[in-house]
TORBA-114828 format. One line per field, with one value per residue (C-alpha): x, y, z. Coordinates in steps of 0.5 Angstrom, whole numbers. Layout:
u (X_...) $
v (Y_...) $
w (Z_...) $
***
This chain:
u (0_-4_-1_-3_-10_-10_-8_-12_-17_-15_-15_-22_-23_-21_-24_-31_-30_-28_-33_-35_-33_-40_-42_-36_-39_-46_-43_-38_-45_-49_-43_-38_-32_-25_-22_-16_-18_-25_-22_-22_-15_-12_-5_-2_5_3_-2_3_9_4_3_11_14_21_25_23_17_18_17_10_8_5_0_-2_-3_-7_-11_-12_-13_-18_-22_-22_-25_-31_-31_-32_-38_-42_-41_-44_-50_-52_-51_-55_-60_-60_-63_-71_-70_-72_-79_-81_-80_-84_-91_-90_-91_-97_-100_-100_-102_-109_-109_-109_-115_-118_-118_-119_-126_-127_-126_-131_-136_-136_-135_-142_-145_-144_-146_-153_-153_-151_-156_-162_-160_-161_-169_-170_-167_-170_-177_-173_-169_-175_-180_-173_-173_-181_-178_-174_-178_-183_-180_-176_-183_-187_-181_-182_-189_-188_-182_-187_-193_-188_-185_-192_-195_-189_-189_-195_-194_-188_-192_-197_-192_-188_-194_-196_-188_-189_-181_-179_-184_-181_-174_-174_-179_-174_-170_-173_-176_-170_-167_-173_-172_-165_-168_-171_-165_-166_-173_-173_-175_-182_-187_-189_-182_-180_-186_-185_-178_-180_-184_-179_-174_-180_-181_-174_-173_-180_-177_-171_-174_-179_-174_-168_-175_-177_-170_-170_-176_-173_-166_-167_-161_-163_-161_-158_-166_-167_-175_-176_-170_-171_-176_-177_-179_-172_-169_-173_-171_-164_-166_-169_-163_-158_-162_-163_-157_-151_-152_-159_-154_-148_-153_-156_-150_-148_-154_-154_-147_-147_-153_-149_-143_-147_-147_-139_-138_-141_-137_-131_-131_-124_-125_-128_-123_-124_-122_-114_-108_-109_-116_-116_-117_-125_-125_-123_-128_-135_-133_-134_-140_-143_-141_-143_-150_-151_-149_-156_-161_-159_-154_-159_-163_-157_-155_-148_-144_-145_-141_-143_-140_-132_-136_-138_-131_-128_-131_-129_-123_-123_-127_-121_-116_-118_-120_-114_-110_-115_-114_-105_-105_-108_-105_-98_-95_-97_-95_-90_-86_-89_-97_-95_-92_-98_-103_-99_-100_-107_-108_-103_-107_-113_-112_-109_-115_-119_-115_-117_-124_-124_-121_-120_-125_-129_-121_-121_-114_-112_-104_-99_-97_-89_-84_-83_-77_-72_-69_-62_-58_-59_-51_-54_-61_-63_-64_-69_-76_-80_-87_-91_-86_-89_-88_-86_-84_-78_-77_-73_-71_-71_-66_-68_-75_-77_-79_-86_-88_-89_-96_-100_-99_-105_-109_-111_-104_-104_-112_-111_-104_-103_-104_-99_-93_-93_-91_-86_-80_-82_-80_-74_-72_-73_-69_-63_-63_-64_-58_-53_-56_-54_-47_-46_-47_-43_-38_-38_-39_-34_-29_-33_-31_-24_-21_-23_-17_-14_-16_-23_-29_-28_-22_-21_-29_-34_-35_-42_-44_-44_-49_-54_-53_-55_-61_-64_-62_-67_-72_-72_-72_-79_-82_-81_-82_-89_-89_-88_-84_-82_-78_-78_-74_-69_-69_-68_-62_-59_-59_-56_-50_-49_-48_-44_-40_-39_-39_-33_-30_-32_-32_-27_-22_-22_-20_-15_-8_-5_3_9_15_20_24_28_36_39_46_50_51_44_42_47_44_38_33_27_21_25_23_16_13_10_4_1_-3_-9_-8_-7_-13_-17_-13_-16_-23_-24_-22_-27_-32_-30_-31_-38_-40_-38_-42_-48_-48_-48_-54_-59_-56_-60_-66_-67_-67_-72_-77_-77_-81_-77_-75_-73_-68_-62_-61_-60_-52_-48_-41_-38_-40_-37_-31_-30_-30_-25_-21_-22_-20_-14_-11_-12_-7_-3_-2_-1_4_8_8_11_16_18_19_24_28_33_36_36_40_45_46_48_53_56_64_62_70_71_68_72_68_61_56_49_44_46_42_39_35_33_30_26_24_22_18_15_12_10_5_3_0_-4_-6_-8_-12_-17_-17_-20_-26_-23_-18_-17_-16_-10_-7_-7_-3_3_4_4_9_12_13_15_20_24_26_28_32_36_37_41_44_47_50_54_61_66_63_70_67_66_61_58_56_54_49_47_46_42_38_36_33_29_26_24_21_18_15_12_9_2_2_8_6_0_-3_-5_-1_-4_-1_0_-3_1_0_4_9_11_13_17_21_22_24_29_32_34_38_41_43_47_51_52_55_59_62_64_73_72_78_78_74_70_69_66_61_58_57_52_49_46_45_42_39_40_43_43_50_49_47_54_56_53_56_63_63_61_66_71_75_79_76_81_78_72_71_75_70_64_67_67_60_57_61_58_51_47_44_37_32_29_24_24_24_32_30_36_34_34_31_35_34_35_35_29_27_28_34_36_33_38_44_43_42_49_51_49_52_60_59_57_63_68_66) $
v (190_184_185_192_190_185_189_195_188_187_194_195_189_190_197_193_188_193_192_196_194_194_189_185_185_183_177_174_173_171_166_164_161_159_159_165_166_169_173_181_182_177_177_172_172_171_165_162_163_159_153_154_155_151_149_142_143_145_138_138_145_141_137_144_147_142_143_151_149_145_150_155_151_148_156_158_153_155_162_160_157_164_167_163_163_170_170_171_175_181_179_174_181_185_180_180_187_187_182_186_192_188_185_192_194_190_191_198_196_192_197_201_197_195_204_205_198_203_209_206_202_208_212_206_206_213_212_208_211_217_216_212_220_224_219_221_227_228_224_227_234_231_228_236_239_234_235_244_243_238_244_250_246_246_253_256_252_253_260_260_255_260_266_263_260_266_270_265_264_258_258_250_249_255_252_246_249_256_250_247_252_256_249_249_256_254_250_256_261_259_261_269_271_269_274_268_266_272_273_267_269_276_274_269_274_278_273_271_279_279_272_276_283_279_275_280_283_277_276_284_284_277_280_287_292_296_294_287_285_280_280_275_268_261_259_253_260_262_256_254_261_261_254_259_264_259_258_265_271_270_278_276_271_276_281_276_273_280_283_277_278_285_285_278_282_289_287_286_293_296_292_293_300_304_308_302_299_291_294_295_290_287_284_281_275_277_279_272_269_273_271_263_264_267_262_256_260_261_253_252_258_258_252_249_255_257_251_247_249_257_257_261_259_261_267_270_269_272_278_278_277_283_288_286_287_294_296_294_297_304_302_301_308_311_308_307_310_305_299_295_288_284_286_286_279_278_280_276_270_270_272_266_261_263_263_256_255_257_252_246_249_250_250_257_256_264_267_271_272_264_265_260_254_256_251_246_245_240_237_239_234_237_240_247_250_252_245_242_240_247_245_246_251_257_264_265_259_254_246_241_237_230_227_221_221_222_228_229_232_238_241_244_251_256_259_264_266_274_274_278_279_282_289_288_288_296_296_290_296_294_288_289_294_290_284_289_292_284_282_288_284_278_279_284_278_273_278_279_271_269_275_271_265_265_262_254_250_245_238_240_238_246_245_247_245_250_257_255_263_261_256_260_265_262_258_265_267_261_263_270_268_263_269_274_269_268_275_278_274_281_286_285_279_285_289_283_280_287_286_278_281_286_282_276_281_284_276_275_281_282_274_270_276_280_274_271_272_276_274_277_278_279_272_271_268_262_260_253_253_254_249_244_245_246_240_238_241_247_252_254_256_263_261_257_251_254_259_254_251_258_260_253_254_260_257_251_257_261_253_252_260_260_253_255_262_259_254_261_265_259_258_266_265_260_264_270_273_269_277_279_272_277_282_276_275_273_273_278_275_268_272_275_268_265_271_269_262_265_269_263_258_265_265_258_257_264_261_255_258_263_258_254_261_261_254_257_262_258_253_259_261_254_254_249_249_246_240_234_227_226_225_225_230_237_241_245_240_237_243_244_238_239_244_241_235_240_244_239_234_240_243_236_233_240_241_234_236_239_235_240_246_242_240_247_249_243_246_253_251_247_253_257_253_250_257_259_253_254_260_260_253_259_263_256_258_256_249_244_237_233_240_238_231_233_238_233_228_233_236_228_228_234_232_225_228_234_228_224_231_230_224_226_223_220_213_212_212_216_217_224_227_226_235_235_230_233_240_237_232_238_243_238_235_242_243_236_238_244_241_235_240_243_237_235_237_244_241_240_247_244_238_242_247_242_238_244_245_237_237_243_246_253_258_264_267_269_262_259_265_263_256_259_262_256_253_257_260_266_272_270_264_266_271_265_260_265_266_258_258_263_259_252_254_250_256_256_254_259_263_261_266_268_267_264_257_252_245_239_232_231_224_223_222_214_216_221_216_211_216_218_213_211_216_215_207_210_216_210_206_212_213) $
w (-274_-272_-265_-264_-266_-260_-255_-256_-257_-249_-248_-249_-246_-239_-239_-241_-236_-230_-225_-219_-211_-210_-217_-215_-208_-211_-216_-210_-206_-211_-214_-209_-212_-208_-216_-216_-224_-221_-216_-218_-217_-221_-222_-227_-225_-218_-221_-225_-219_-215_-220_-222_-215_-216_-223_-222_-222_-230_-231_-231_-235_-241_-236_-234_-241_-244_-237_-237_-244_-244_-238_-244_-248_-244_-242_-249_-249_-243_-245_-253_-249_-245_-251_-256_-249_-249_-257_-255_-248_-252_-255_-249_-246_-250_-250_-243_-242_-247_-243_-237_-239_-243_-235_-232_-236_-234_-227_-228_-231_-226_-221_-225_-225_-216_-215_-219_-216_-210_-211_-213_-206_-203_-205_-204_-197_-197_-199_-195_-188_-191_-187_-181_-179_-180_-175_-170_-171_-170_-162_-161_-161_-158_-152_-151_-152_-147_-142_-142_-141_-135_-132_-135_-131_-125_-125_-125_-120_-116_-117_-115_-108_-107_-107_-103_-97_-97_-96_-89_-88_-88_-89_-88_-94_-98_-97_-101_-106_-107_-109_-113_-117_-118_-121_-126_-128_-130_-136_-139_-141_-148_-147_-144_-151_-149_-145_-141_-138_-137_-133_-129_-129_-126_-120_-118_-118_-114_-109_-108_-105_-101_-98_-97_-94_-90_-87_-85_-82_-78_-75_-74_-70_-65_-64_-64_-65_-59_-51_-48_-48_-53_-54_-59_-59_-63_-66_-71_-76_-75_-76_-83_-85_-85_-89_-94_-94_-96_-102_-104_-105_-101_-99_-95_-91_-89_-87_-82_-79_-78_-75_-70_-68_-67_-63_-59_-59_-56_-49_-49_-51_-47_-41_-43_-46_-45_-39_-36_-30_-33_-39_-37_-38_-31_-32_-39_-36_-36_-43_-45_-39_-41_-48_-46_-43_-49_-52_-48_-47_-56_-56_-51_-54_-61_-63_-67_-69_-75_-80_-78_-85_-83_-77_-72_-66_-69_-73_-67_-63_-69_-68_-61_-63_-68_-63_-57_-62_-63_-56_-53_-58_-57_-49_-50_-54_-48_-42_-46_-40_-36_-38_-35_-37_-33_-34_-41_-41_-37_-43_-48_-44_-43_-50_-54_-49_-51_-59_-57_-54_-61_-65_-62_-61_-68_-76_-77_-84_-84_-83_-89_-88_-87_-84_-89_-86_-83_-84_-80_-76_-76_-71_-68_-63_-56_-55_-52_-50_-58_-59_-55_-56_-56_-57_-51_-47_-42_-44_-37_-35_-35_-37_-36_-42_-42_-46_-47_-48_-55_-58_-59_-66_-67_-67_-72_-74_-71_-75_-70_-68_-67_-69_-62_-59_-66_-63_-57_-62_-62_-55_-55_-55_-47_-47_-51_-46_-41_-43_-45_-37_-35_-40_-37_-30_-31_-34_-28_-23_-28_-28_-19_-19_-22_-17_-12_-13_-17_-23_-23_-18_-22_-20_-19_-24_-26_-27_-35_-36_-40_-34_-32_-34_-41_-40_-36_-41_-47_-43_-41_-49_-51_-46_-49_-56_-54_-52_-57_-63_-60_-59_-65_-72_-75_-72_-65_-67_-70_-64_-60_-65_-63_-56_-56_-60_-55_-50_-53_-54_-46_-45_-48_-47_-40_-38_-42_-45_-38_-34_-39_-34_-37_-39_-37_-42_-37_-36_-31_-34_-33_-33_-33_-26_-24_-29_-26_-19_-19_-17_-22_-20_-16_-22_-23_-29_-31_-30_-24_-25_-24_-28_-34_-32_-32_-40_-41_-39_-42_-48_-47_-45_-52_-57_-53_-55_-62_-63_-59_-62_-70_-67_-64_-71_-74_-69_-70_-78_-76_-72_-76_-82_-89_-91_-86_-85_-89_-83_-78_-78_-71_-76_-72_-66_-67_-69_-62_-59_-64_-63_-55_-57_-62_-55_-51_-54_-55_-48_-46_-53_-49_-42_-45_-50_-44_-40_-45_-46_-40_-42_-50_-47_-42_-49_-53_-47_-46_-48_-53_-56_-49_-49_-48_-49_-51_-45_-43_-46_-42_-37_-41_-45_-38_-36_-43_-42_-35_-37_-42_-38_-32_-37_-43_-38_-36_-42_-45_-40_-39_-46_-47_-49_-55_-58_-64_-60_-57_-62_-65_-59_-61_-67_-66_-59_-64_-70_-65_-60_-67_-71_-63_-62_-69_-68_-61_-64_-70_-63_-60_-63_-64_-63_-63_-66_-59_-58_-64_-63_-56_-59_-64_-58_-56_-61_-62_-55_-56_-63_-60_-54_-59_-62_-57_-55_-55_-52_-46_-39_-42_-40_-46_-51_-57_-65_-66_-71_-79_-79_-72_-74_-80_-78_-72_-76_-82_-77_-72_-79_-81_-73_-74_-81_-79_-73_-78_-83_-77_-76_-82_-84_-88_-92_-99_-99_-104_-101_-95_-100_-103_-97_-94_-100_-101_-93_-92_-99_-96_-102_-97_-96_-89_-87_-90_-86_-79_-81_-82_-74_-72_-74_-71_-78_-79_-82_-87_-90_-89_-96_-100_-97_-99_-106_-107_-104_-110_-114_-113_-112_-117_-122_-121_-127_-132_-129_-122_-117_-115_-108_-103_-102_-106_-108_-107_-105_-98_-94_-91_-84_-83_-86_-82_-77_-78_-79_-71_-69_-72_-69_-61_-62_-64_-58_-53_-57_-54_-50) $
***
């Protein structure tokens, strides 16, 4: 029983002493202890293993008691000193809580005391500032009453004075005087509720429409409105009246200023009126020259009459402007007939120099419709004419660019553009006609030119240069478009679009694809003994030198058009009206020129590869079971070859301004001549294996010449390029791999199929088949080697295409490399 009970006892005091992490936590911080016994997961076998760790460390188990033992004990003491410590806690606790509370109170009596202390200063404060606020008060409505009856003093006298100068016009007194009245009288709004103020109110009004009344009447009397005569002129009275105008309704000014302009402005419509002879296209130069006159003659007699801010003179000319504009419209509608391209561009010249003429003379501030500032444009690299410096060209004139001179910034945009040549727009369908009729010219003169002159001739500087057509037209384009831009922005430019697309068109239909030499499919075969005879250079190829230089122009012509086109497509979304830049497109056009470019390295890619089919086919005819020893490369390779060096180094020296267009020439010669040449090595049978190694000598001299391609007959010897070199060595690989399968012993059969499958990765029957006449075999063997040949091929992966070709590992080119080179050692060793 006593051993349950002290169980229970060390249950129940190890559920009291079990602490959280987080109070553990607190008690290692606040009482750090290296002593195992204070640890939260003590454990005691581990403790007593550290004390005991051998059996002979048994030995001392009674000087580790006596030491625990005493540890208890002084254990025992501390913990009786805490507790009896803790004996009075309770009650010393208690009065410190009382002790607080009185001291509270206390402090709350105190805060009680200081508020009503307050409150009573508060309140003494306010007696004694009472008087104090009442005295400012009393200042302040003292100060606002003397101030109204200064301005009430000031308005009835200055009503008074006004109505007396009004009376004797005496306006430069009026002027300041209006002013100022009219400032005081601002002061009493507040104060209309009073008879007297309004009254003074009224007969400010009333004075102010006598002022005005009186002063349209004096104005009216020195200008009058009837006849050319001006009985009255400047005066110092006028000149103080329009003083006094700025000063009253804005209505009083626009009256007079309209009065004057329109009396200004009656001798000229009555000059040029419509069925006047001055008042036609051809003397447009005198309307322009009277108004200057007029001007210079207002500066002398009126300048100083109206006040600098009102702007007479640009007032005035845009009037003019206005009047002319409606007249010429009138007069075009009348005589539209009668209008020709040259008078039009005549009267257009005239009229943009003179509106350029108005922005330098003057800002444009009276325009009610004020033109937004376009979009400045940025500059381009000089490669054609739409990229030259535009700024201060002639409508009708032509400029040399100096290239290396810097561009001048360009100039500010006009504010007067179209004031007046706004109404020409409506006629331009001339222009445009016109430019239409001039275009069909120029490209029939090209057209007769270049019948004239012939084709470029090889070793001259036109030799594969661009046609010198092609830069005439876009030259003529880029003054068309100059003029029609300063013409009109809206849909003359459309109209104007159209007419360049058409005529991009016929240049590269009539120009470029029309004089493209046209290609002959018939070739001429060759046999072995007409290989073996004939000397190099004796056969020509399809094409004469001159006609490669003209395929190569046509197709530098065609690159330059293409470029230059984009640049006028961007130039036209310039300069025309931001909703109308969506119906500017030249694709189509651009599109031609590429189709020129495409049809050029066709032909070029057609001559070579036609001229390289008569030894294709004298290959395919040699008795290549026949050859008896291994010697140099065979006719037929000499004569690709030949052909080769006759036409690339032409081709790449007049396609030297455009390299691209050459080395896509490579490829496709290349991508044509490779599958060309497998095929006719697919017909050499039966090929004895002295054949094959001369085929395979061969092949490697013609992959090597492929390769040097680019470069062939060049001094400077140049990389080609990585795309090119990859498409040759992967076709060429293929042609050696399949000779070198022919070459290998079709004994075992099943040493032999697997060889064809890893060297040429190919699982088309019918290629295994060509392989099989190659080698000569009966038709015997050939269905057990098929049936073999199913057999061995690798299954292809779930979910792959069941195509004929397989994936496999093949030896890489340095490899291949190697391997023929191998080769050409143990041919020469047989040799």
């Amino acid at each position: 029983m006593m051993e349950e009970e002290e169980f229970e006892l060390a249950e129940d005091l190890e559920a009291i002493l079990h602490l959280t992490p987080e109070v553990q936590l607190a008690i290692e911080q606040v009482f750090p202890s290296q002593d195992p016994l204070d640890r939260a997961d003590f454990n005691v076998v581990e403790y007593i293993n550290t004390l005991f760790p051998t059996e002979q460390s048994l030995a001392n188990i009674d000087d580790i008691v006596n030491k625990i033992r005493l540890k208890i004990r002084r254990l025992d003491d501390n913990i009786r000193i805490v507790v009896r410590g803790q004996t009075n806690v309770g009650q010393d606790g208690r009065q410190a809580l009382e002790e607080a509370q009185i001291a509270i109170q206390q402090l709350f009596g105190k805060i009680k005391d200081i508020k009503d202390k307050a409150e009573k200063s508060e309140q003494m404060v306010k007696e004694i500032t009472r008087d104090i606020k009442q005295l400012d008060h009393a200042k302040r409505h003292l100060t606002t009453s003397i101030t109204t009856l200064n301005h009430l003093h000031m308005l009835a006298g200055g009503v008074d004075s006004l109505e007396a100068m009004t009376r004797k016009r005496q306006y430069g007194e009026v002027a300041n005087l209006l002013q100022g009245v009219v400032n005081v009288l601002e002061h009493f709004q507040k104060y209309m509720g009073i008879p007297q103020i309004r009254q003074l109110s009224e007969r400010v009004k009333a004075a102010q429409s006598e002022l005005g009344t009186q002063i349209l009447a004096d104005f009216e009397e020195a200008f009058p409105a009837q006849g050319s005569k001006r009985t009255g002129g400047p005066s110092n009275v006028l000149r103080d009246a329009c003083l006094v105008a700025n000063v009253l309704d804005p209505r009083i000014k626009q009256e007079i200023i309209k009065k004057f302009i329109r009396q200004h402005l009656s001798e000229y419509l009555v000059l040029f009126q419509e069925n006047q002879d001055v008042a036609w296209l051809d003397k447009i130069d005198r309307r322009y020259a009277w108004i200057k006159r007029q001007l210079v003659d207002y500066e002398e007699k009126y300048g100083r009459m109206f006040p600098e801010e009102w702007c007479m003179t640009e007032r005035i000319t845009v009037e003019f402007c206005h009047i002319t504009r409606v007249e010429l419209a009138k007069v075009m509608r009348t005589r539209a007939k009668e209008i020709e391209v040259k008078l039009l561009l005549f009267a257009i010249q005239r009229t943009t120099n003179f509106e350029g003429l108005l922005a330098k003379r003057f800002t444009g501030c009276t325009l009610t419709d004020t033109p937004g500032q376009k979009k400045a444009e940025s500059p381009l690299k000089p490669t054609n004419p739409f990229l030259e410096d535009e700024s201060g060209e002639d409508l009708g004139g032509e400029k040399d660019d100096d290239l290396s001179k810097p561009k001048k910034p360009k100039a500010p945009d006009n504010p007067f553009h179209g004031i007046v040549s706004k109404c020409f727009e409506p006629h331009l369908y001339v222009y445009i006609e016109s430019q239409d009729k001039n275009l069909g010219e120029l490209i029939d003169r090209f057209v007769a030119d270049f019948r004239a002159q012939g084709p470029p001739k090889a070793g001259t500087e036109e030799g594969g240069a661009v046609l010198p057509s092609c830069a005439d037209l876009f030259v003529y384009y880029k003054k068309c478009m100059v003029q029609c831009s300063q013409l009109s922005t809206g849909e003359p430019m459309i109209a104007l679009t159209t007419i360049f697309q058409k005529y991009l068109r016929e240049y590269a239909w009539k120009i470029l694809s029309g004089n493209l030499p046209k290609s002959n499919s018939n070739s001429v075969g060759l046999t072995i003994t007409s290989l073996l005879k004939e000397k190099e250079g004796s056969e020509t190829a399809k094409f004469t030198v001159d006609e490669l230089c003209l395929i190569c122009s046509i197709l530098s012509t065609a690159e330059y058009c293409l470029a230059t086109t984009q640049q006028l497509e961007e130039k036209l979304k310039e300069k025309v009206d931001k909703p109308l830049v969506e119906r500017i497109n030249l694709t189509g056009e651009m599109d031609t020129f590429s189709t020129v470019i495409s049809n050029s390295i066709q032909l070029l890619v057609q001559d070579l590869d036609a001229a390289c089919d008569p030894a294709l086919t004298a290959m395919s005819k040699m008795p290549w079971q026949s050859v008896e020893h291994v010697g140099d490369q065979s006719p037929y390779v000499t004569s690709i070859i030949m052909h080769i060096k006759q036409n690339v180094p032409i081709i790449r020296d007049n396609l030297a301004s455009t390299r691209k267009y050459f080395t896509q020439f490579c490829i496709k010669f290349t991508n044509s001549f490779i599958p060309k040449f497998i095929n006719h090595l697919f017909r050499c049978k039966p090929i004895s294996m002295v054949g094959a190694e001369q085929l395979l000598l061969d092949t490697h001299s013609l992959k090597t010449v492929l390769l040097d391609l680019p470069s062939i007959g060049s001094q400077v010897l140049r990389k080609a390029p990585a795309s090119y070199t990859k498409i040759v060595v992967k076709g060429m690989t293929r042609a050696e791999m399949i000779l070198k399968v022919v070459m290998a012993p079709h004994e075992p059969p099943v040493v032999f199929v697997d060889n064809y499958i890893k060297l040429l990765a190919d699982g088309n029957p019918e290629t295994f088949q060509k392989i099989l006449d190659m080698k000569g075999l009966k038709r015997s063997e050939h269905s057990s080697m098929l049936e073999l040949f199913r057999q061995r091929l690798p299954t292809p992966p779930s979910g792959a295409d069941g195509g004929p070709s397989l994936s496999f590992s093949t030896p890489t080119p340095e490899q291949e490399s190697s391997r023929i080179r191998r080769l050409e050692k143990l041919i020469k060793k047989r040799l």
